[in-house]
N, C-alpha and C positions, 0 to 999 in steps of 0.2 A: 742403549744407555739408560741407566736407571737416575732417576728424577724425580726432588721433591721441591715443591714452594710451598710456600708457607704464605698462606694467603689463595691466590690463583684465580678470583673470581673477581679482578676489579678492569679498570678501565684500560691499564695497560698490561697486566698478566692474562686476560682472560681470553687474548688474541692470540697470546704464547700458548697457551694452552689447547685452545683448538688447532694450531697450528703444529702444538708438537705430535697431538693424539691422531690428525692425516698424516702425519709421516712416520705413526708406528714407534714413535718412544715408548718407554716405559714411567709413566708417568706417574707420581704421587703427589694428592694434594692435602696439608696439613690445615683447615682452619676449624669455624664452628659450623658449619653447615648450612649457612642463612642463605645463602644464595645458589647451593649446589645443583636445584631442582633445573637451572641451563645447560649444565655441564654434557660435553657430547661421552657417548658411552664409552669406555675402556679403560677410564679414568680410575686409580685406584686413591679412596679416601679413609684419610687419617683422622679421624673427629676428635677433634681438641680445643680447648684455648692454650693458645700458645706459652701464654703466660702461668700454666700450667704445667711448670717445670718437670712433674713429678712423675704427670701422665702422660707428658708428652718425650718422656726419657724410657717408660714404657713400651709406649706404641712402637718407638725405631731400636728398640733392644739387640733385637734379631737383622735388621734391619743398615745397609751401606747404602751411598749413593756416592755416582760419578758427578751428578752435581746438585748443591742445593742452592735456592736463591730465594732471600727473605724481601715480598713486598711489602709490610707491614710493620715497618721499622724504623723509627721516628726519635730513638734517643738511645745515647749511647749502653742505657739501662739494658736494652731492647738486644744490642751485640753481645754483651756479655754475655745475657743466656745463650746464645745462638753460641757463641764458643763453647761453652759447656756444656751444650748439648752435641754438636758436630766435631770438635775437634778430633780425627781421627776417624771418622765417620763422611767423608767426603773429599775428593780429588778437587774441588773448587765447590766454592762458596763466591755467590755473587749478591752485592750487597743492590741497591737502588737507592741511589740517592736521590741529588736535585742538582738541575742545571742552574737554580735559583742561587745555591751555595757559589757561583763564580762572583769574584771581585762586585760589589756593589756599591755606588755606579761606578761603569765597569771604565779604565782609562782607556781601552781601545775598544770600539765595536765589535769587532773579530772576535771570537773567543774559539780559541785553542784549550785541550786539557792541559795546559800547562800557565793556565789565566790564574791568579791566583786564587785563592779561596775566602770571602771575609763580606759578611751583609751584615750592618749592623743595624737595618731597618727592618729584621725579621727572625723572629725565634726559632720558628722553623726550621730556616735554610742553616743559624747555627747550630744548632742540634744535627742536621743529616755531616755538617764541618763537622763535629765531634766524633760522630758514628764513623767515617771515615779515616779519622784518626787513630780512633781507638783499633779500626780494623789494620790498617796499616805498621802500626806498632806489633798488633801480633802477628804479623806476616814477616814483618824483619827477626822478630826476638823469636818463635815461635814455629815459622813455616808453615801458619794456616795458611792455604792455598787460596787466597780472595781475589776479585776482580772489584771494583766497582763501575756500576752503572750510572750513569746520570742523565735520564730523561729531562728535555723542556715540556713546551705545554704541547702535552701527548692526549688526543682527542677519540673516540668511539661514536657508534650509534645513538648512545644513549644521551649526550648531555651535546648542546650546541656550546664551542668554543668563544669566549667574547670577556671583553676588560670587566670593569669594576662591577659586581651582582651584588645579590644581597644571599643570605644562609642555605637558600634552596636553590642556589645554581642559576641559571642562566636563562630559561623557558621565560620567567617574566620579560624581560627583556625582549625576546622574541614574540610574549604574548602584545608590547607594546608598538611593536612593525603591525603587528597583523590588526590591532583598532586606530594604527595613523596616528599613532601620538608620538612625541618625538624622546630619539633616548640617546642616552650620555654616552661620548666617546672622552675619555680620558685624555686632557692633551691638546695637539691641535691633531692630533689624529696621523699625524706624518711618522711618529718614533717608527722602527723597524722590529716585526714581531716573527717566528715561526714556530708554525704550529702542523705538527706530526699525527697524521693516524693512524691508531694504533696500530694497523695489520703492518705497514712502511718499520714500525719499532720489531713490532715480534719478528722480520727478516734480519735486522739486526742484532739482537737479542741472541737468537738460537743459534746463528755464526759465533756468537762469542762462547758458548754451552761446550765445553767439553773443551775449548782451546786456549792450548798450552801456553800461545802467546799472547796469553791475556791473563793469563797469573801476575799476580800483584801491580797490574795495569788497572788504570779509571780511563775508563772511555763515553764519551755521550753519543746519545744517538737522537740524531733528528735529522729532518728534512733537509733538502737544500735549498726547498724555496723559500726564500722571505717577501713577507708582505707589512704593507703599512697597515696599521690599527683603522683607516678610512676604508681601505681595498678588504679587508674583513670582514666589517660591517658590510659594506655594499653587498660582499656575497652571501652574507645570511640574508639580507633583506630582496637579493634576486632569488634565494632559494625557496623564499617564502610567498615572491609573486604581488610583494610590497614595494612601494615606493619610501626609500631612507630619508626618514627627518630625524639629523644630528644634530646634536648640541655637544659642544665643542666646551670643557670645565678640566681648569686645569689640579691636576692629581693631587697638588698640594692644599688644594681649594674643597676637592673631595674628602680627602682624610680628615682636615680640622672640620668640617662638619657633620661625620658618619657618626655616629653611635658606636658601631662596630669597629673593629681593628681592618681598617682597609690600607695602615701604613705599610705592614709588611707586601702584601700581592701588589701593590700598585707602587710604591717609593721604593721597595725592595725587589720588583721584580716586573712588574709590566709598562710600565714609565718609561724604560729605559730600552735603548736602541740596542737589541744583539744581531746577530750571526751570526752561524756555530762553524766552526769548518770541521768539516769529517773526515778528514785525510786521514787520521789515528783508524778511525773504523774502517774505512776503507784498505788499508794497507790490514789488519786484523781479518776484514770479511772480503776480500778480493770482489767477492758478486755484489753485494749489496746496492743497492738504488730505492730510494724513494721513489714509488709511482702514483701515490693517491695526491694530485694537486688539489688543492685546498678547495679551489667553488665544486669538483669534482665531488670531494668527499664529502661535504655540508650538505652537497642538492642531499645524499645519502643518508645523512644523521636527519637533518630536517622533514623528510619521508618518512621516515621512521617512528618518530617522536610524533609527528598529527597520527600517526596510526595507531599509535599505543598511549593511551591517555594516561597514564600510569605513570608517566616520564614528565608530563605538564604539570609540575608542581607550582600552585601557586604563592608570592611571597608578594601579599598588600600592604604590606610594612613599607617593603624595598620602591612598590608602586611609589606610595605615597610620599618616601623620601627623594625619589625622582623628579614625582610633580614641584617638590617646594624646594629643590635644586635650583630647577630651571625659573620657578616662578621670581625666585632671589636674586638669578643672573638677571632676570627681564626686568624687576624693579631697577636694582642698580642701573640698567643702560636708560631705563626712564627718566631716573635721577641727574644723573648725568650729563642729559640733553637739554635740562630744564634750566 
């Protein structure tokens, strides 16, 4: 089968990726290059910005696909080109959305694709609501042959998994286990959280590639195991060979005092207790199973990340707003006692 993404080099494509080029696909990858130099060989690439309508209507002239699937698509601006470029040019179109876009906060823990759609704590997750829309309407009116996907928090080698960070991800956080200072778990650390590595998505994923019964279907794909945001932390902090000092700051307490936009990930999306059931997938991918359980996969990222310094990005900002977090909770319960 012939195959193009549009993207292909990020934390959840880049596992589809090697995983399609061992089993012999015919693979195409559309972005700008920046990160192509990992890519395993037999890959064939499209050098473009996508947003480059002109030359990217060029490049696939001559050019079909059995399927294409856009990871780099964030507003409904974004599907629109993609229809005028593929329409007619592809047996299925798979879009990526967000498991963020289900009901927020959601009225039952469980979430089913049939959870409804609505976060009003987060621009993001309305925008991928919109993209979905718009993809939808041309599949009825139109007979674009779309699926969508909807990943939750889908995890790789490269980045450690974990709540509220600050711009450069999550290493800080992890840089704070490893000199024994203590760091923020959002909450009292109990809500229920899953989190998927990425190779468990890319089995997913490529069951859905080419199949029929997943035209103009939204499916998610994640794990089945869930953990609490406490059992989380603990496993980065065994992965790391540290002893976890938590502080415990509840999400509403975080946001009114970040700097940053921490209402949408944390009040629109990690706050909140999920579950996903994947019976939709599973009835779609008959084999499918998650196997990478979570302290299993982190001992892996966490290896990884001290051996490639490259990955230990640091953020003394985020440090610093951490220390004067905690130092604020620790005045108040002084004050308090007094």
């Amino acid at each position: 089968m012939k195959v193009l993404f549009i993207g292909g080099t990020g934390t959840i494509s880049s596992a589809i990726t090697r995983l399609l080029t061992n089993q012999g696909w015919d693979l195409y990858l559309l972005n700008r290059g920046h990160r192509n130099e990992s890519l395993p060989t037999g890959v064939n690439i499209l050098q473009a910005d996508i947003n480059d309508e002109a030359r990217v209507s060029q490049l696939i002239q001559d050019l079909d696909f059995d399927v294409v699937a856009d990871f780099i698509a964030f507003h409904p601006t974004h599907l629109e080109r993609d229809y005028r470029l593929f329409q007619g040019k592809t047996k299925q179109f798979i879009f990526i959305s967000s498991a963020s876009a289900y009901q927020t906060p959601p009225a039952d823990y469980l979430i089913t694709e049939s959870t409804p759609l609505a976060n009003p704590y987060w621009e993001y997750s309305r925008n991928k609501i919109a993209c979905e829309e718009f993809l939808m309407t041309q599949y009825r009116n139109s007979d674009f042959p779309i699926t969508i996907v909807r990943p939750s928090h889908t995890y790789d080698e490269r980045s450690i998994p974990l709540g509220a960070h600050g711009k450069n991800g999550s290493w800080q956080i992890a840089k704070r286990m490893l000199e024994g200072k203590p760091v923020i778990i959002h909450g009292d650390g109990t809500s229920l959280w899953t989190l998927t590595h990425n190779s468990d998505f890319a089995k997913g994923f490529i069951g859905l590639m080419g199949n029929v019964h997943a035209i103009g279907e939204s499916v998610h794909i994640t794990s089945d195991e869930t953990l609490t945001w406490n059992q989380i932390y603990q496993a980065v902090a065994d992965a790391l060979g540290v002893k976890l000092q938590a502080i415990h700051v509840s999400s509403e307490f975080l946001v009114a005092c970040c700097k940053d936009d921490m209402k949408g990930p944390l009040l629109g999306d990690k706050s909140n207790s999920v579950v996903f059931d994947n019976s939709k997938l599973k009835r779609l991918v008959p084999d499918f199973v998650a196997t990478t359980r979570f302290d299993q996969g982190v001992k892996q990222t966490v290896k990884y990340i001290l051996e490639h310094p490259e990955y230990q990005k640091e953020d003394k900002d985020f440090d610093i707003w951490c220390d004067k977090v905690i130092e604020a909770l620790n005045q108040a319960l002084v004050s308090m006692r007094e």
